[in-house]
Each structure stands twice: as structure tokens, then as C-alpha cells.
N, CA and C of each residue as an Amber inpcrd file, in Angstrom:
protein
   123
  -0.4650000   3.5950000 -14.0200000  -1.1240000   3.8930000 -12.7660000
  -0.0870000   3.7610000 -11.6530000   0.0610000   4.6940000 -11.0470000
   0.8930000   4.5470000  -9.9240000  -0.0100000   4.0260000  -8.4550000
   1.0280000   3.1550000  -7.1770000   0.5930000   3.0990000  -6.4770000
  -0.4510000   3.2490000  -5.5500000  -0.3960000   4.8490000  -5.7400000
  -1.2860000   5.5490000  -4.8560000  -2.2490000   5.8900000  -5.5570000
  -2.8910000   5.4740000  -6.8080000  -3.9950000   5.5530000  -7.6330000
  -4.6870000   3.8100000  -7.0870000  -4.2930000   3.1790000  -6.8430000
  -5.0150000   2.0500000  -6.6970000  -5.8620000   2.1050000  -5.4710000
  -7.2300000   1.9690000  -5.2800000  -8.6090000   1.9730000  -4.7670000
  -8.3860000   0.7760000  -4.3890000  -9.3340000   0.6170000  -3.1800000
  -9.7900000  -0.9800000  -2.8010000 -11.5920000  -0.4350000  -2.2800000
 -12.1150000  -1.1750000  -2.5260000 -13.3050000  -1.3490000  -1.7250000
 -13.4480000  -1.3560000  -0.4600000 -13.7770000  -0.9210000   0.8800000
 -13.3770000  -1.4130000   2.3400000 -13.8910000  -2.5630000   2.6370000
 -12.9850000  -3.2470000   3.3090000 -13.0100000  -4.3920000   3.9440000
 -13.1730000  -5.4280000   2.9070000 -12.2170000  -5.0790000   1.6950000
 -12.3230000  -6.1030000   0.3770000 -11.1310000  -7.1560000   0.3650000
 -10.2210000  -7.1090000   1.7820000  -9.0590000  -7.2460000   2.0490000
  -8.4970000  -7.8000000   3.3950000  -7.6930000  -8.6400000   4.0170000
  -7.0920000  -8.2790000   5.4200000  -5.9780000  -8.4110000   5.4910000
  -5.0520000  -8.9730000   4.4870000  -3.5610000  -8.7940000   4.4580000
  -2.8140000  -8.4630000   3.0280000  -1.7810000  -7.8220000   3.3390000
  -1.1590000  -7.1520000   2.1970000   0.2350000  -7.8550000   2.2280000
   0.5430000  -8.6000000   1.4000000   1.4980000  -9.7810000   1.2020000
   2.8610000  -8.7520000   0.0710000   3.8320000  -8.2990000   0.5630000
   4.9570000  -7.8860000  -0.5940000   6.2620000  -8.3560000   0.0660000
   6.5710000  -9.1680000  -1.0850000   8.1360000  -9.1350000  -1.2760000
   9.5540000  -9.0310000  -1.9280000  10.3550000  -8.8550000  -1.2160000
  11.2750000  -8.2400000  -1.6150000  11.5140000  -6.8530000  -2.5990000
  11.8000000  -6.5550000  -3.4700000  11.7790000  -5.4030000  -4.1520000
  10.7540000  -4.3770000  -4.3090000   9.7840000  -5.2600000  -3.7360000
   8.0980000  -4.3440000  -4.0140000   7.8810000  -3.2250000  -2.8210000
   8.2310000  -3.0070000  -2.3660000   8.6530000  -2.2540000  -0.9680000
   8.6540000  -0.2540000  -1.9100000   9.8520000  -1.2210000  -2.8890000
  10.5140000   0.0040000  -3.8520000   9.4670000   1.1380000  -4.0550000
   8.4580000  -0.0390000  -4.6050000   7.0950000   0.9210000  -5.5050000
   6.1690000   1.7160000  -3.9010000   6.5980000   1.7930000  -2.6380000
   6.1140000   3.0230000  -1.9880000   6.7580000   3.7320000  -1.3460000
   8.2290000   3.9280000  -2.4000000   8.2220000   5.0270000  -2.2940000
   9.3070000   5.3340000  -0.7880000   9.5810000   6.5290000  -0.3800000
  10.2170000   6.7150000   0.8370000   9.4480000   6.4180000   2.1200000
  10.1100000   5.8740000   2.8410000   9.3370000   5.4250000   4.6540000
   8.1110000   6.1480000   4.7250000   8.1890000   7.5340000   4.8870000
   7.0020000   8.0130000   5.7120000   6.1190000   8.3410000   4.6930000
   5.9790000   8.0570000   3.2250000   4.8970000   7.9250000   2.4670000
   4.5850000   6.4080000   2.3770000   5.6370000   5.4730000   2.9780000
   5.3110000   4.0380000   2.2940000   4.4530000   3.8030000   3.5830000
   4.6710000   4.5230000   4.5780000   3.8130000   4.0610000   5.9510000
   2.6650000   4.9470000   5.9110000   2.1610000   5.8920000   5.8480000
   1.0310000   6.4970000   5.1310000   0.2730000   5.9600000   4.3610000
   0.8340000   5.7160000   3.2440000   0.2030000   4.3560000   2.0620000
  -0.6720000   3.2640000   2.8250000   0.1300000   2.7650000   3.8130000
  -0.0960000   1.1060000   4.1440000  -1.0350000   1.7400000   4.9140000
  -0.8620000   2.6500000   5.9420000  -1.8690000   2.8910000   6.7680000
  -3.4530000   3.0400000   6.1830000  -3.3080000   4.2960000   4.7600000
  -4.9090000   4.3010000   4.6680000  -5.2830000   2.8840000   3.8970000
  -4.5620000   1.9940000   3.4020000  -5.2950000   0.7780000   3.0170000
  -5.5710000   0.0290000   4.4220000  -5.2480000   0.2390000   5.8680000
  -5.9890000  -0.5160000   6.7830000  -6.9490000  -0.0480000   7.0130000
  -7.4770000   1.1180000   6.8370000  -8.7800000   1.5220000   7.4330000
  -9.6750000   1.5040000   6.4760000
């Protein structure tokens, strides 16, 4: 399963904790900021 297959429930969540190397798994900037974005809403 890649990244962008993983679902959340809304509002199942309020912080997204990664470090160091885990960054890797999204990928280039303006998909890794895309990514992060639709898991805030």
C-alpha cells in the first residue's frame, strides 16, 4: 500500500508526528505538501 492509499476517518486525528527519513515516503515537495494538506481537512 502506498502512502497515498492510506484513508483516515475525519477528525480521527490532530497531529501527524514523522521523523527523519519518513519525509522520503511523500514523495517530492509539492506532492508531499498536497498529501499533508488533504489529511488536514
Amino acid at each position: 500500500m502506498s502512502i497515498e492509499e492510506v484513508k483516515f476517518k475525519p477528525n480521527s486525528f490532530d497531529t501527524i508526528i514523522m521523523f527523519g527519513n519518513n519525509f522520503g515516503l511523500l514523495g517530492i515537495f509539492n506532492k508531499a505538501r498536497g498529501l499533508l494538506k488533504s489529511y488536514e481537512e
